[in-house]
N, C-alpha and C positions, 0 to 999 in steps of 0.2 A: 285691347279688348279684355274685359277682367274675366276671368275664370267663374263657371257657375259653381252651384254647391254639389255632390253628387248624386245627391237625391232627384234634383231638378234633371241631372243630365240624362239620368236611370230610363226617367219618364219621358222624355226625349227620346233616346233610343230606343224604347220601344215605337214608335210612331217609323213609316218609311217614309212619312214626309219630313225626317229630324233635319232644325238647325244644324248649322256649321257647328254648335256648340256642345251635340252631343257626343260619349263616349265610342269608342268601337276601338277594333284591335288591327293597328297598325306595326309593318313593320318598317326597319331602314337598314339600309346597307351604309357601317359608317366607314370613316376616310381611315385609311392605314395610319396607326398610329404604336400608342404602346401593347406592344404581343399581338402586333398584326393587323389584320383586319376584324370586324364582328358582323354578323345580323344580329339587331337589339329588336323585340316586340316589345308594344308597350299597349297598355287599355287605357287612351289618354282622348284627348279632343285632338291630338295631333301625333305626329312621330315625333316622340322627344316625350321623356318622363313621363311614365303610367299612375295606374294606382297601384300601392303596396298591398291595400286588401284583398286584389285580384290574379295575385301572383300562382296560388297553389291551383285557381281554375286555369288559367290562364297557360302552368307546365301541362296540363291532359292533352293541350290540342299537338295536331301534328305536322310536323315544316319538314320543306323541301328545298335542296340546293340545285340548279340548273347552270352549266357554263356554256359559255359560245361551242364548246368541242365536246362537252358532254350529258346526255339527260339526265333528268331530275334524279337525286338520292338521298334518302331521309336526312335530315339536318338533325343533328341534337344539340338540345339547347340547356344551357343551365340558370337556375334559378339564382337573380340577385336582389336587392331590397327592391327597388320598384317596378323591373321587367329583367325578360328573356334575353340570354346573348349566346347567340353559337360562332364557333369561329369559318371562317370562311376564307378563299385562297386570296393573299393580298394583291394579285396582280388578276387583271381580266375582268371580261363582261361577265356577269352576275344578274340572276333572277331568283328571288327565294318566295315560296309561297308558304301557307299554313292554311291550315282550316281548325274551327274549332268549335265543336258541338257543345254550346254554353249551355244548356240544359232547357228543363221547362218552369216558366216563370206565368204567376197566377196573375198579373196586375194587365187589364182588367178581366180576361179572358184567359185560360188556360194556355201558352202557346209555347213552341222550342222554337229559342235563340241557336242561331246558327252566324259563324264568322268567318269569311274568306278575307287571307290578307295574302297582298302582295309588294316587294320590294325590286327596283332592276337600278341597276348601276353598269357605265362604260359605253361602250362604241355605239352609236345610234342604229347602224348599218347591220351588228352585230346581233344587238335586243331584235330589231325587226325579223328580224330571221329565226328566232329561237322558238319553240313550241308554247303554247300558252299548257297551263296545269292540266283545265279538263275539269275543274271544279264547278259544282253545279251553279256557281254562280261568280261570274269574275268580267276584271276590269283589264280590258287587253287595248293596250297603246302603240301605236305606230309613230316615231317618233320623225320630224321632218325638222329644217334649219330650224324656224321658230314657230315652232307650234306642233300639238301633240295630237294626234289625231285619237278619240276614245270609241271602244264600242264595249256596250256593256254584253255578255252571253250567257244564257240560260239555257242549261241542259246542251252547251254547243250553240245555239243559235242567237243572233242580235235580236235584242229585246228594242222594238219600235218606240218611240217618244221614249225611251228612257232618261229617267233625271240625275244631273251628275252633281253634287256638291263638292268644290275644291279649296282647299285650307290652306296658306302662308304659316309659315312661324309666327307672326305676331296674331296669326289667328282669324284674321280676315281671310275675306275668301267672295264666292258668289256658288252660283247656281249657274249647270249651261242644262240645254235641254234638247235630244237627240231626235235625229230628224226620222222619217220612218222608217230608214232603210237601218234604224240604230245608231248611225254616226253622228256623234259630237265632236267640235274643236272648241281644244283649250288653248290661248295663247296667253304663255306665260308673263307676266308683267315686268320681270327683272328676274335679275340671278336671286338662287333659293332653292331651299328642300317645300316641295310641295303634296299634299296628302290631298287625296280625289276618295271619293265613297260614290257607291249606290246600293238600293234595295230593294227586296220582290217581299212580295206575301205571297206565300202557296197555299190554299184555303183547306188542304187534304190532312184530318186529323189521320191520328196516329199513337204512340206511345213510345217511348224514352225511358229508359230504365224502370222505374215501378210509377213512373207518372205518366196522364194521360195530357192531351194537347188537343185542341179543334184548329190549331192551323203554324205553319212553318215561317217563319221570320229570319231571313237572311242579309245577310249586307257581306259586300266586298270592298275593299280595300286596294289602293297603289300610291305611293310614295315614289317620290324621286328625287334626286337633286339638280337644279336646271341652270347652267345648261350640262347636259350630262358630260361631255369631252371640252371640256376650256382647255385651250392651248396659248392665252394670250396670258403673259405674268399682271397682277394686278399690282400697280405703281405703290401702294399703299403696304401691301406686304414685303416686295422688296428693300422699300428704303427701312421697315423696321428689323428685317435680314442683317441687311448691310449695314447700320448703323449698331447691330449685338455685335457683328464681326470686329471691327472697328475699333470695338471697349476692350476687345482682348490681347494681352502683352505678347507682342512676337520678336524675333530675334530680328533686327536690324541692323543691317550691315556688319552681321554675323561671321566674326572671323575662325568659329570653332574655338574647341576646346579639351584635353589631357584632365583622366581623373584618374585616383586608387576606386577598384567597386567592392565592396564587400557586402555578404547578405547570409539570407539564411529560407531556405524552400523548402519543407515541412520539414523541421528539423537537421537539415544537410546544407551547412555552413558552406559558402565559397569565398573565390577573392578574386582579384584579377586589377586588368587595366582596360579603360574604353578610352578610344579617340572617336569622337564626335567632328566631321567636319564642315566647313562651312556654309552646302548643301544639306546640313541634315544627316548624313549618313555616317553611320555607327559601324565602328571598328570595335571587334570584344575581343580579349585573351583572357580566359580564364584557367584555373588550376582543373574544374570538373567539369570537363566538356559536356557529362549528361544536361548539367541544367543550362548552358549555353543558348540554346535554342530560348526559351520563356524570357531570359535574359532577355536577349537580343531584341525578340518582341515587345517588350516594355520600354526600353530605350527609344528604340525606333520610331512607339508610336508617338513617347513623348515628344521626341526634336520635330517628326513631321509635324506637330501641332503647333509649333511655336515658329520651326523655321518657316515650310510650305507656307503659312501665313502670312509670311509678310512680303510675298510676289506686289508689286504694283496692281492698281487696280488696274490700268493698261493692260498688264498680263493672264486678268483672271478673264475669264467669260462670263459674261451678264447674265445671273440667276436667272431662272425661269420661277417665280414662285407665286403661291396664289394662297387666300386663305380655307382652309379646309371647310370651313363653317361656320356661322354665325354665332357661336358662343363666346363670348368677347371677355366672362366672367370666369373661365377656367384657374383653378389654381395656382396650377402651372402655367397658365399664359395661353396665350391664343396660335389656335395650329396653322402652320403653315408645310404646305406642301412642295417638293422641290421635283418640277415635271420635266422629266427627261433627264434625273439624275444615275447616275453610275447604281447606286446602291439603293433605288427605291426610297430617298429619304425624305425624311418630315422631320418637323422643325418646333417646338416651340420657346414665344420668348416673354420674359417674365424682367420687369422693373429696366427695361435696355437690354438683358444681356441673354443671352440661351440657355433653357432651365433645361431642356430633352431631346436631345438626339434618338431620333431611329433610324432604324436602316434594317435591308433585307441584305445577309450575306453567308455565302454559301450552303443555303437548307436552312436558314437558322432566323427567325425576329430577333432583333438586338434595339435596345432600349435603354441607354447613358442618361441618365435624370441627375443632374447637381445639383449636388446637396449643399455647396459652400466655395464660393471665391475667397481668393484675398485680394487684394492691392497691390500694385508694386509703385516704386519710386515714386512714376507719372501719372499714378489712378489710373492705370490700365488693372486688369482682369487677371487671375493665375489661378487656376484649381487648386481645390486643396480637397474636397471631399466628394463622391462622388459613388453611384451605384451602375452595375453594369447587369443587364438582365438577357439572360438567353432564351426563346422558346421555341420550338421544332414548327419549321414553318408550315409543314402538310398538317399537322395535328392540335399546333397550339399549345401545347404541353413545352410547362414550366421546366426547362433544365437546369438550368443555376443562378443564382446569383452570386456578383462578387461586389464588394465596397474595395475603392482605390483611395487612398491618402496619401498628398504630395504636400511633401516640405521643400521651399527653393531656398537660395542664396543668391545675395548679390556679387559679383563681381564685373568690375568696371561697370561697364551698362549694362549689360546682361542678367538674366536672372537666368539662371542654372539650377538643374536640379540636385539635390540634395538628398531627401526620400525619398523611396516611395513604396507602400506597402497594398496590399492584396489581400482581401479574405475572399475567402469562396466558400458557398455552402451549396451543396445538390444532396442527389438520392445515395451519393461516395460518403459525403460525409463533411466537415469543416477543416479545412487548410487554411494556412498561414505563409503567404509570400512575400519575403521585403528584400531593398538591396538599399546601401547608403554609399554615396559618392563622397569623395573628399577631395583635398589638395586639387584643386581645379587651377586649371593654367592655360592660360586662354591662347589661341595661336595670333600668329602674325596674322596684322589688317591688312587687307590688298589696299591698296590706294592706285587710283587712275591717276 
């Protein structure tokens, strides 16, 4: 359905019998991805991309965060090119609301624009239970297997025959319309993020900062994504999982390997010797036990990347994965999400291979985006360039980043590491961490 112009939508929204096509302010709760989770608001025909000219009205208004265990507390959000984003806890049921006194507008009649919006995400069971805002005018859902039960409330009470319009991402939509006791059902059509609207006229002038108004124009808002708890992996995200997995070079039939390590960690040179064994696991001696520890860590994570991967698929357990959302034209590739993983992870994959890792660990959003494969021998996968991003998970706030650089070598079949270096920049400052491997000497092959 093609987008109107926004002139046309302007004049729409002012009407409470507006097309599915006019503007209003929505919000969404997006899928954990990089630095977390967000609520995004947008002044759009839908959830998803606003207008940029409506940004600075659009910071006045005021949003609220709601979890299954705790009530509402003022949300802050920050201004980006075409809408709002605050961060929000990446695990749990979520409810954010906003309200936003858009001022008074003369066309055709003096009146104030008024906007409730609302977003819920997580457990059905969970939502049904939580407190609605209390806004003088909102869209409260009771959500059931298939189908979402609506009432719209005024001043607290279910507003009789009220009219519901609900929007798809490609912008279709319908009209349902509430029986007297206020109750509407919506039954969703398929999996999707879906935006619902209604609106009152209150005919009680008034006055609004130094302008005057002869009547009150409200509309609320609710977004969601349906179905809200998917538990079942979708076939289609999986095999393009499994198939990034796949392109990447692992140690097979890995008989371990003896190196010299030398490096240098802001300035403070070491050396030593690692055994790496056939499992993956790193053995280090070094001359300066202080830098031991970061060592070891880096070693470690590299073999667990190459070895652990190359378990038979027999061995691994079948992804649980599903697509986060319907944007299919992401830069970095199309998100998927991995439900009921170890570390909260999401996934996306770009041209076959995985362009971003997330993960929640220890307090912390962690965010791996590569920058650069190479090849080896067989046209499998090997890093070589790569960004690691830290953000405090309660706050969202940027701690570090660091850029990783891996040089391998071949030997035998194997590709072994060779470089690899570290830069880190936070609120410390810029450091500089690298070690280089040498004389590598591969252990004895087990043979059955």
């Amino acid at each position: 359905m093609p987008r109107i112009a926004l002139g046309i939508a302007l004049l729409s929204l002012v009407s409470v019998a507006a097309p599915a096509k006019a503007h209003f302010v929505f919000v969404r709760i997006t899928a954990a991805a990089e630095g977390g989770r967000g609520a995004e608001v947008y002044f759009s025909e839908f959830a998803a991309a606003g207008d940029p000219r409506y940004i600075d009205k659009m910071a006045t208004g005021r949003y609220w965060l709601q979890t299954a265990t705790t009530p509402f507390r003022p949300l802050d959000m920050q201004k980006l090119s075409d809408r709002l984003r605050g961060h929000v806890p990446t695990n749990g049921t979520l409810m954010i609301a906003g309200q936003l006194d858009y001022g008074v507008l003369t066309r055709p009649t003096p009146f104030l624009l008024r906007h409730y919006s609302k977003a819920v995400a997580g457990k059905p069971e969970e939502l049904n239970r939580m407190a609605a805002k209390g806004t003088t005018l909102e869209v409260v859902a009771t959500f059931e297997n298939d189908r979402v039960l609506l009432t719209a409330l005024l001043g607290g009470k279910p507003v009789p025959n009220a009219k519901f319009t609900w929007v798809d991402s490609d912008l279709s939509g319908d009209e349902l319309k509430a029986d007297a006791l206020g109750r509407a059902t919506f039954t969703p059509p398929g999996p999707g993020i879906f935006s619902i609207y209604t609106g009152h006229v209150d005919p009680t002038p008034g006055q609004h900062a130094d302008a005057k108004y002869t009547e009150i124009r409200e509309f609320a808002t609710l977004s969601f994504q349906w179905p809200l708890s998917p538990t079942e992996p979708e076939p289609e995200a999986v095999k393009l999982f499994e198939d990034a997995i796949a392109k990447r070079a692992v140690w097979k039939d890995f008989p371990g390997f003896t190196a010299k390590i030398a490096g240098d960690v802001e300035d403070r040179p070491f050396a030593g010797t690692v055994a790496v064994a056939a499992d993956g696991g790193v053995k280090l001696e070094l001359e300066d036990d202080v830098l031991a520890s970061w060592v070891q860590d880096q070693l470690e994570s590299i073999t667990m990347h190459r070895a652990a991967s190359g378990r038979s698929g027999a061995d691994r357990a079948k992804p649980v994965l599903r697509f986060a959302d319907d944007h299919t034209e992401h830069p970095l590739g199309r998100l998927l999400v991995f439900e009921g993983g170890q570390f909260a992870s999401s996934y996306r994959i770009k041209d076959g291979q995985i362009a971003t890792v997330n993960r929640q660990l220890d307090g912390k959003n962690m965010t791996i985006t590569v920058l650069d494969n190479v090849k080896n021998t067989e046209g499998f996968s090997l890093p070589h360039c790569y960004t690691v991003q830290y953000w405090d998970e309660p706050t969202g706030v940027l701690e570090r980043t660091e850029t990783a650089q891996d040089l391998w070598v071949r030997v035998g079949q194997w590709d072994l590491p060779k470089e690899h270096t570290v830069t880190t920049s936070s609120q410390n400052g810029y450091s500089v961490r690298s070690m280089k491997l040498s004389d590598h000497q591969l252990g004895e092959r087990k043979t059955n």
